[in-house]
C-alpha positions in Angstrom: 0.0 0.0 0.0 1.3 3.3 -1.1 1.2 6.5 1.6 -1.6 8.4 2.4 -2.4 11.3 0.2 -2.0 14.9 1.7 -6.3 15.2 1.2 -6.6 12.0 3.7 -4.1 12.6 6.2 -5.8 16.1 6.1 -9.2 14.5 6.9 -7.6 12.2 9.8 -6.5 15.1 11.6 -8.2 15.8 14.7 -10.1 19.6 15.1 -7.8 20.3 18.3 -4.0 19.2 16.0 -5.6 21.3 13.4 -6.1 24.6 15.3 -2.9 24.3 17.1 -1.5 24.1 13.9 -2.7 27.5 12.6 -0.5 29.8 14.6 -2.2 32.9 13.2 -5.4 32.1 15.3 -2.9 31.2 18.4 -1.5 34.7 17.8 -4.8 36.2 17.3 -6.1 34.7 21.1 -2.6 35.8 23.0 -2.8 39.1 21.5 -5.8 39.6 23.4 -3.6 39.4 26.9 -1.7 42.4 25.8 -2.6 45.6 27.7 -2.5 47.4 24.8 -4.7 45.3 22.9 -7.1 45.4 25.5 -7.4 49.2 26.4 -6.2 52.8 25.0 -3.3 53.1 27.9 0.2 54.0 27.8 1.4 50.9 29.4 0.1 48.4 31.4 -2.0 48.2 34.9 -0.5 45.3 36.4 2.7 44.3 34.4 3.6 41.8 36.4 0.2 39.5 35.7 -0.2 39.4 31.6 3.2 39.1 31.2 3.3 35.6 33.5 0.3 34.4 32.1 1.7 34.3 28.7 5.0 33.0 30.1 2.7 30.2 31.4 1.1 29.6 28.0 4.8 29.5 26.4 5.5 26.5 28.6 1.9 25.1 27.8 3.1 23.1 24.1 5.6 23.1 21.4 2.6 24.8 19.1 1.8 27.8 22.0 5.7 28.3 22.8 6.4 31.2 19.5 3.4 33.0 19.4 2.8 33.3 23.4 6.3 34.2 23.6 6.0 36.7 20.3 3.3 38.3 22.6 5.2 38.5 25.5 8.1 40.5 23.7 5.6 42.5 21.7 5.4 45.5 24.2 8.2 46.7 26.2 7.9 49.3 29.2 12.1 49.6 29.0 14.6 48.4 26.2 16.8 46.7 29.6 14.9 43.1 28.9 15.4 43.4 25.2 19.8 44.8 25.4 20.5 42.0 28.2 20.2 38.9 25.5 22.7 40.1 23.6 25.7 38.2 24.2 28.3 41.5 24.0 26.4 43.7 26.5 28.1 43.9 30.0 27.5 46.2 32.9 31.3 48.6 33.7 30.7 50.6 36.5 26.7 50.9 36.5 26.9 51.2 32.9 25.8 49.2 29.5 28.9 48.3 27.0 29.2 46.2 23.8 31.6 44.1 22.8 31.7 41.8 19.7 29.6 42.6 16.6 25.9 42.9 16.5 25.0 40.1 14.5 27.2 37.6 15.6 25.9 33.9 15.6 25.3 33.8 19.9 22.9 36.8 18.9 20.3 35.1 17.4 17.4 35.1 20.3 18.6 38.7 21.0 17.6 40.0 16.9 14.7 37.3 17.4 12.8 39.1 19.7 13.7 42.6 18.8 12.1 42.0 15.4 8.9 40.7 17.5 8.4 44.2 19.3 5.3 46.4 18.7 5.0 49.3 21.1 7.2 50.6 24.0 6.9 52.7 26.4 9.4 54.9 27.9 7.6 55.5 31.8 10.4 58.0 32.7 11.0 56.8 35.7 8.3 54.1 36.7 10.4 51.6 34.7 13.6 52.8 33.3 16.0 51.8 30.7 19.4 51.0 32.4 22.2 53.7 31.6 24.1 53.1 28.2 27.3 54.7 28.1 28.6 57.2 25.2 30.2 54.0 24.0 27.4 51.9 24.2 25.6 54.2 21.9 28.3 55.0 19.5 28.3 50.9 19.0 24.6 50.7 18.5 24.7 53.4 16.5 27.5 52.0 14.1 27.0 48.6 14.5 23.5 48.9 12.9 24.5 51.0 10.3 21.2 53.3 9.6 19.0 50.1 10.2 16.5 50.5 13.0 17.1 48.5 16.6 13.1 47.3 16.5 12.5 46.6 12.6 8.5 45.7 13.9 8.2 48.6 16.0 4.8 50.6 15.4 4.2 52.5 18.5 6.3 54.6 20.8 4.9 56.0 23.9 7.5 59.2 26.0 6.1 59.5 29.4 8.2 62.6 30.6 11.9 61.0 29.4 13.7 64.3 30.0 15.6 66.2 27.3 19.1 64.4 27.3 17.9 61.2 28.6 18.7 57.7 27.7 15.4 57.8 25.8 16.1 60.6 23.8 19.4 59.0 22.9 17.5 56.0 21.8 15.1 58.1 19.5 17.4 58.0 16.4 17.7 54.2 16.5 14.1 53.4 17.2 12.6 55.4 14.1 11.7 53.8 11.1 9.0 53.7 8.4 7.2 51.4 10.0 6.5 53.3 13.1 3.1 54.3 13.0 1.7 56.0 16.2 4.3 58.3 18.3 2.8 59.8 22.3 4.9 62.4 23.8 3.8 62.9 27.4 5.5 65.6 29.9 6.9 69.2 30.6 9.8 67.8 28.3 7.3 69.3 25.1 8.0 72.6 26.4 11.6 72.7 26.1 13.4 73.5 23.1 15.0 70.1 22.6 11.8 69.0 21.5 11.1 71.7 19.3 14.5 71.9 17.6 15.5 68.0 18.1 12.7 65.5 18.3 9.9 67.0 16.4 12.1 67.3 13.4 13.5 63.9 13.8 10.3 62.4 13.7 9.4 63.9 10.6 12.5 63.1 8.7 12.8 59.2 10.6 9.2 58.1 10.5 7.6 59.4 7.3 4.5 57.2 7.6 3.8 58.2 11.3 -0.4 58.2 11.5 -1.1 59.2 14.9 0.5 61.9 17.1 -0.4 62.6 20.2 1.3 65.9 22.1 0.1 66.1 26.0 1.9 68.5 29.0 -1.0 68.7 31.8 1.6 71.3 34.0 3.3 73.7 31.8 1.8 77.2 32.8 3.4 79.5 30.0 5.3 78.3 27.1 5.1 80.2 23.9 8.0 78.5 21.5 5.7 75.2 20.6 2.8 78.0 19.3 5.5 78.7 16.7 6.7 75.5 16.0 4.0 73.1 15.7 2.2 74.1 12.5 5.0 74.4 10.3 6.6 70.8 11.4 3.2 69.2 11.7 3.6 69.8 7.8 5.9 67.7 6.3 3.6 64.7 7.7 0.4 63.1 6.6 -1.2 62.3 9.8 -4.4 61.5 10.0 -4.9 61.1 14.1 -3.6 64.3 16.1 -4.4 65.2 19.9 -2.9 68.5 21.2 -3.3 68.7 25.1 -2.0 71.8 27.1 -4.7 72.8 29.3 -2.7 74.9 31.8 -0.8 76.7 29.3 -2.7 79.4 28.7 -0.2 81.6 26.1 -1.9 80.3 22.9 -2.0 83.2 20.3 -5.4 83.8 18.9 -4.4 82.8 15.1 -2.6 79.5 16.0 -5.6 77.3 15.3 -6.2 79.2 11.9 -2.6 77.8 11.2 -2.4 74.0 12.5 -5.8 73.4 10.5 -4.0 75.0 7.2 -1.4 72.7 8.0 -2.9 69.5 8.5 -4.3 68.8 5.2 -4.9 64.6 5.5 -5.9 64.6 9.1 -9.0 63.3 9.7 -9.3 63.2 13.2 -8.7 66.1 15.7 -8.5 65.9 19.6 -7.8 70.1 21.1 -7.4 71.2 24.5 -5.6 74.5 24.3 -6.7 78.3 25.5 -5.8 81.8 25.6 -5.4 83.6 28.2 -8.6 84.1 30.5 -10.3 82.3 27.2 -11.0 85.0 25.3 -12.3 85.1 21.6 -10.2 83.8 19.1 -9.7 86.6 16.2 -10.3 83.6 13.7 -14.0 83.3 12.6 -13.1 81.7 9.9 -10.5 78.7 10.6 -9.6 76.7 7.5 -11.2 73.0 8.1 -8.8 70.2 6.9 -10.9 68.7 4.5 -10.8 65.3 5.5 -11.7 65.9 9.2 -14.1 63.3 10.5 -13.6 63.5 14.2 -13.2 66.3 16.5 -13.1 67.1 20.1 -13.0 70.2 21.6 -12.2 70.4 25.4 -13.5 73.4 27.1 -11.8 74.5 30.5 -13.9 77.4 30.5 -16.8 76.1 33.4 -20.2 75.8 31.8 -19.5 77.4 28.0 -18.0 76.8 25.0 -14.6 78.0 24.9 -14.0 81.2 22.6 -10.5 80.2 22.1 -11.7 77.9 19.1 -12.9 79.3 15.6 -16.5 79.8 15.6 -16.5 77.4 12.6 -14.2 74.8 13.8 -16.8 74.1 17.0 -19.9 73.8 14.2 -18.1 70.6 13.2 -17.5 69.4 16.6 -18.5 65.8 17.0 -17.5 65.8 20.8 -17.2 68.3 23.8 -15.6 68.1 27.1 -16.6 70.3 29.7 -14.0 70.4 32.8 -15.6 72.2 35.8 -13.9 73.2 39.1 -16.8 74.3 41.0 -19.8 73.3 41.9 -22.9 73.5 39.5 -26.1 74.2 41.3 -27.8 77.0 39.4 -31.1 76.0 37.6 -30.5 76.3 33.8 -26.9 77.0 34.6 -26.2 75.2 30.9 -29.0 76.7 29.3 -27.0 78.5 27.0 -24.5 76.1 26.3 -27.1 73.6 25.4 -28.8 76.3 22.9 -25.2 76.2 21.4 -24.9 72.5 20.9 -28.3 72.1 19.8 -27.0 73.5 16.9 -24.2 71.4 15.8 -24.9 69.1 13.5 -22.3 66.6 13.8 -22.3 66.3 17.4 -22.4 63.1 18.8 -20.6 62.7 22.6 -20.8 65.4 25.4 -19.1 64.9 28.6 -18.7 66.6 32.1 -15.6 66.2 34.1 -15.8 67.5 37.5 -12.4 68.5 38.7 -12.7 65.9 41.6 -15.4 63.2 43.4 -16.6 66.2 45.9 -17.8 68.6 43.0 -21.7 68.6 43.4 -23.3 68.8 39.3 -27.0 69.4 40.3 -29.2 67.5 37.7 -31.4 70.6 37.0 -28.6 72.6 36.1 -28.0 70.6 32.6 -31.4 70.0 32.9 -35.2 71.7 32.6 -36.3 70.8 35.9 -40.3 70.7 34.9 -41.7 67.0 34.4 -40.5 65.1 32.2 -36.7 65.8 34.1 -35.3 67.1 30.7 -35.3 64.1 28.7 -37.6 65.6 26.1 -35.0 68.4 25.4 -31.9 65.6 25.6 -33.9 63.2 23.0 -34.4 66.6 21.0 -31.2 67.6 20.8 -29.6 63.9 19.9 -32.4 62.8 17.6 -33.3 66.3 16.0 -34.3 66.4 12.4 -32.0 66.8 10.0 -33.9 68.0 6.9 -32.7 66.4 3.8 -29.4 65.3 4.9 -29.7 61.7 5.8 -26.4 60.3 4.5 -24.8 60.8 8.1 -27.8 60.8 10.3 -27.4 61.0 14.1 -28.2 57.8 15.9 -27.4 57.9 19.9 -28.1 53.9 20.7 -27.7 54.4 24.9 -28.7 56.6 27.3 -28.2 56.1 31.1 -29.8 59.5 33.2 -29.4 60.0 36.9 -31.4 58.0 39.1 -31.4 60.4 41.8 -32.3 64.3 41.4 -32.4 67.3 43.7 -32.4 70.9 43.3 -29.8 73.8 45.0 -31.8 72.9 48.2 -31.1 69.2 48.5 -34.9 68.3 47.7 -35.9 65.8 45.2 -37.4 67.3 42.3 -39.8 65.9 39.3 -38.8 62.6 37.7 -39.9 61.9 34.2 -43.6 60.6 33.6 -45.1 57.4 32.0 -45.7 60.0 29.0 -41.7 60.8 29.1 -41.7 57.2 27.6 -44.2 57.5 24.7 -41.9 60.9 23.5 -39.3 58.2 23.5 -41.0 56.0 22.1 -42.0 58.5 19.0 -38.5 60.4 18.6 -35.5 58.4 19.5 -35.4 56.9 16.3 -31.8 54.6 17.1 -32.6 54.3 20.6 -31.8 50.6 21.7 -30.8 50.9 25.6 -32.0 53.7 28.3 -31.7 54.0 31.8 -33.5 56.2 33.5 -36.1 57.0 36.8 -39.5 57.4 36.5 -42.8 58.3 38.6 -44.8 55.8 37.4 -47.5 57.3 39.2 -47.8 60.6 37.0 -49.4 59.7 33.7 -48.4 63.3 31.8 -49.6 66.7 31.8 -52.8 66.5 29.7 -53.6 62.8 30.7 -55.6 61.4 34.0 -55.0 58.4 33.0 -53.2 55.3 31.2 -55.9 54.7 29.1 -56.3 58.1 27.9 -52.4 58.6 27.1 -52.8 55.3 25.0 -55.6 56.9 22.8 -53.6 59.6 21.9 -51.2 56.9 20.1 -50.8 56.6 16.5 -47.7 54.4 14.9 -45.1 56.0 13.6 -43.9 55.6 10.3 -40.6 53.4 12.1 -41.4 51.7 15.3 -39.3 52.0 17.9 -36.3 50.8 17.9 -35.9 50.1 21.7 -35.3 46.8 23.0 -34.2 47.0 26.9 -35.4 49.8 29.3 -33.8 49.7 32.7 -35.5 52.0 35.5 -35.8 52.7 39.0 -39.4 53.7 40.0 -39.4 56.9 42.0 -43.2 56.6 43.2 -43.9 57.2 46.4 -44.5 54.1 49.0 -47.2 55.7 51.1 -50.7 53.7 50.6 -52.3 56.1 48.5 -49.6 55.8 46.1 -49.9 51.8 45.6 -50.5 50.1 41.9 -54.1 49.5 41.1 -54.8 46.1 39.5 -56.2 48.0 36.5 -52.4 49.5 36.3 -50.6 46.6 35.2 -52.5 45.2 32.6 -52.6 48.9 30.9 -48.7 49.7 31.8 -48.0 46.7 30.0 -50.3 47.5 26.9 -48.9 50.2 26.7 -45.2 49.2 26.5 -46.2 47.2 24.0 -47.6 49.2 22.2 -45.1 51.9 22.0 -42.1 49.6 22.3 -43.1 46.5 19.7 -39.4 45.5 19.5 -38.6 45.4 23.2 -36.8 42.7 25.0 -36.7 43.5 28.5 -37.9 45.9 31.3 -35.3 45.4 33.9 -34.8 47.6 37.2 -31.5 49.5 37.5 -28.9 47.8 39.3 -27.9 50.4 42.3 -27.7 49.3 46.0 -29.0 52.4 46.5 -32.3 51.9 44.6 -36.0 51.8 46.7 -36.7 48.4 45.5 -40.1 48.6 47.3 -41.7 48.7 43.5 -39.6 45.6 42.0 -42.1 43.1 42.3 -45.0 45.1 40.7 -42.9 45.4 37.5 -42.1 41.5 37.7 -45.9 41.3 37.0 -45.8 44.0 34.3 -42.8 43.0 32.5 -44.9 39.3 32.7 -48.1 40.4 31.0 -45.7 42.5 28.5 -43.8 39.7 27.3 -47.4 38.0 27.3 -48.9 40.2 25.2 -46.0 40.2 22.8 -45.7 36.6 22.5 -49.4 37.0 21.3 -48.8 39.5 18.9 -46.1 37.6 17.1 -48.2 34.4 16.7 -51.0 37.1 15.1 -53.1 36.5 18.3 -55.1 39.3 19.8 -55.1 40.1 23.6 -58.1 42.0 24.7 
């Protein structure tokens, strides 16, 4: 009998030999215990615990051993792990040195692993790269010969590494075209070394750099980087830029004019930068780069819009940060604010940042505080019409609101009605999750009762799109208060009604939360699903 043909040996294999044979699925799996894979951070949280987990996994088979071990190598928090296989590296008086040649034959695991790097990170100080001596660099430097020291490398991340630091010696021999994304951190952007040394580098050493990322959270007054920036942001084609300098408060009123002149292929745009006391930029007119998708506009200027970006630029916002530093407990106190981003037609995320935990944001002072608890103006303002335009139309698919509200005084205040639900129901068009607190005991201005609010109904063109509502009933629990049987066969006629594609009515999960209600929407949520069930077999339930 002759051997088995490739197709039949194929067939005999068993499903687990065949996936361990396809190391691109192993590498896809142990990429996943990454930090970096995982989450948008610098380095990791516990470096200790991935990195021995897929030192386990190494030691698991033959078929895990290269791609765990790939992973492992793939991001570095210091180059230290990386220099110490090479067989010529010794430690003279605290220092690195290299003997031999970089490529000799002992160096194999050494160039092995440096080719499997992805991203490092330079934590100035957290985890440092031992000392290299002059020498040390002058042999790296020569004994590579214009070729980079990570030939993989796509990512670098400077956390404050200091303007003649080992790091910064480093920067010549870690560029290359295949570095991709580049994140300066630190007061070290305010020094001229960056300006005059690294910046320039970067152009010249990583031509197709994509994403830059500039952040100093401390410096107070620095004016050379105003100057700088636009021109040497230039000779690249990024298309991901964040500028953060929130305390430095020396940015001249045309500089925005000029970075958005400059950045012609950019297409998304992260700004946190001011003038001083945030006065009104002089340009109304900004240039947009005409590929910009993205933008986000942090305001440090308490409950407005900062002037210190071009009127136009903040009409094609898509996000906006507010930072506040002081308590917010005026009625309305974002009335005007919310006027303004009513009007922006690409908007699509707003957050508030309090400065710290013990800030008090009042809920009525983002909010009209009559019933309904705002939500009518907040599924306005995400779901408004947009005319014609429906190429990019605005679809906000969860919403989570406050379960608890008081006004200035500490007292609770008015919690959205049953008829809060039906405005849902009619304009957030998108909507699949919400969270919110209701009085289930007020029906709606205009409506003394369930049965009334349900006549009123007429099915929109789309049905809603909702399918799980999460809430925390605020009613009362004094006796005159309680459900009336009537109550839950018409709350949950309702629901289904307005809300034909709903899953689940779930109660918000807060230790917190009055649960003295729970059981009564148990039975609701039952004769809902009932009626439902019904309705999709083309029964009626009367």
């Amino acid at each position: 009998m002759g051997d088995p043909s490739p197709e039949s040996s194929e067939k005999n294999k068993s499903p687990n030999k065949i996936f361990l044979e396809h190391r691109e699925i192993l590498s896809l799996i142990f990429k996943l215990f990454v930090p970096v894979q995982r989450q948008n951070v610098q380095g990791p949280r516990d470096d200790a615990a991935w990195r021995t987990e897929l030192l386990n996994l190494a030691l698991v088979c033959r078929a895990f051993r290269d791609p765990a071990l790939d992973c492992l190598w793939s991001h570095l928090d210091s180059l230290t792990p990386l220099l110490q296989l090479h067989p010529g590296m010794q430690v003279l008086n605290g220092l690195y040195f290299f003997l031999g040649e970089i490529d000799a034959p002992e160096a194999t695991i050494f160039h092995r692993y440096a080719r499997a790097v992805r991203t490092i990170t330079f934590n100035g100080g957290k985890v440092g790269t031992h000392a290299i001596s002059l020498a040390g660099m002058s042999w790296l430097g020569h004994q590579l010969k214009g070729s980079p020291l990570l030939p993989g490398l796509r990512r670098i991340c400077f956390n404050d590494p200091g303007s003649d630091s080992v790091h910064m010696g480093l920067l010549p021999l870690l560029l290359s075209p295949s570095v991709e994304t580049i994140d300066f951190t630190g007061t070290f952007l305010s020094g001229d070394v960056f300006h005059s040394y690294s910046l320039p580098l970067i152009c010249n050493a990583a031509p197709n750099l994509k994403h830059l990322s500039i952040q100093d959270h401390n410096a107070e007054s620095c004016v050379v980087i105003w100057a700088s920036l636009p021109m040497i942001l230039r000779q690249l084609r990024l298309q991901i830029l964040s500028i953060i300098f929130p305390c430095n408060t020396t940015l001249p009123p045309p500089f925005t004019a000029q970075l958005c002149q400059n950045l012609r292929t950019i297409t998304s745009l992260t700004l946190d930068i001011h003038t001083a006391s945030h006065g009104p930029s002089m340009d109304v007119n900004a240039p947009l780069p005409p590929s910009l998708a993205c933008l986000e506009l942090i305001n440090r200027s308490h409950c407005s819009v900062c002037q210190c970006y071009p009127q136009n630029l903040v009409k094609v916002a898509t996000s906006m940060t507010f930072h506040v530093s002081a308590h917010i407990t005026d009625s309305d106190k974002f009335a005007q604010t919310i006027e303004t981003l009513c009007t922006l037609m690409n908007l699509k995320a707003v957050k508030i940042i309090p400065k710290d935990r013990k800030l008090i944001i009042k809920p009525d002072a983002v909010e009209n505080g009559k019933v309904g608890g705002g939500l009518n103006v907040l599924i306005d303002a995400a779901y408004r019409d947009k005319g014609d335009d429906r190429r990019n139309p605005r679809v906000l698919k969860s919403l989570q609101t406050p379960m608890r509200r008081t006004d200035a005084r500490g007292l609770f205040c008015h919690y959205p009605s049953i008829s809060t639900l039906v405005y849902i129901a009619r304009h957030a068009q998108g909507l699949r999750q919400i969270s919110l607190a209701i009085y289930s005991a007020l029906i709606g201005p205009g409506f003394d009762s369930l049965k009334s609010l349900m006549d009123t109904w007429e099915d929109p063109a789309v049905p809603s799109t909702l399918r799980h509502l999460e809430i925390a009933d605020r009613r009362p629990s004094h006796h005159s208060a309680h459900f009336e049987p009537t109550e839950y066969r018409d709350l949950a006629r309702l629901l289904d009604i307005i809300f034909p594609n709903l899953d689940s009515i779930t109660m918000i999960d807060n230790p917190n939360r009055d649960k003295t209600w729970d059981e009564h929407w148990k039975l609701i949520e039952e004769h809902r699903k009932m009626r439902k069930a019904l309705r999709l077999c083309g029964m009626s339930f009367s």
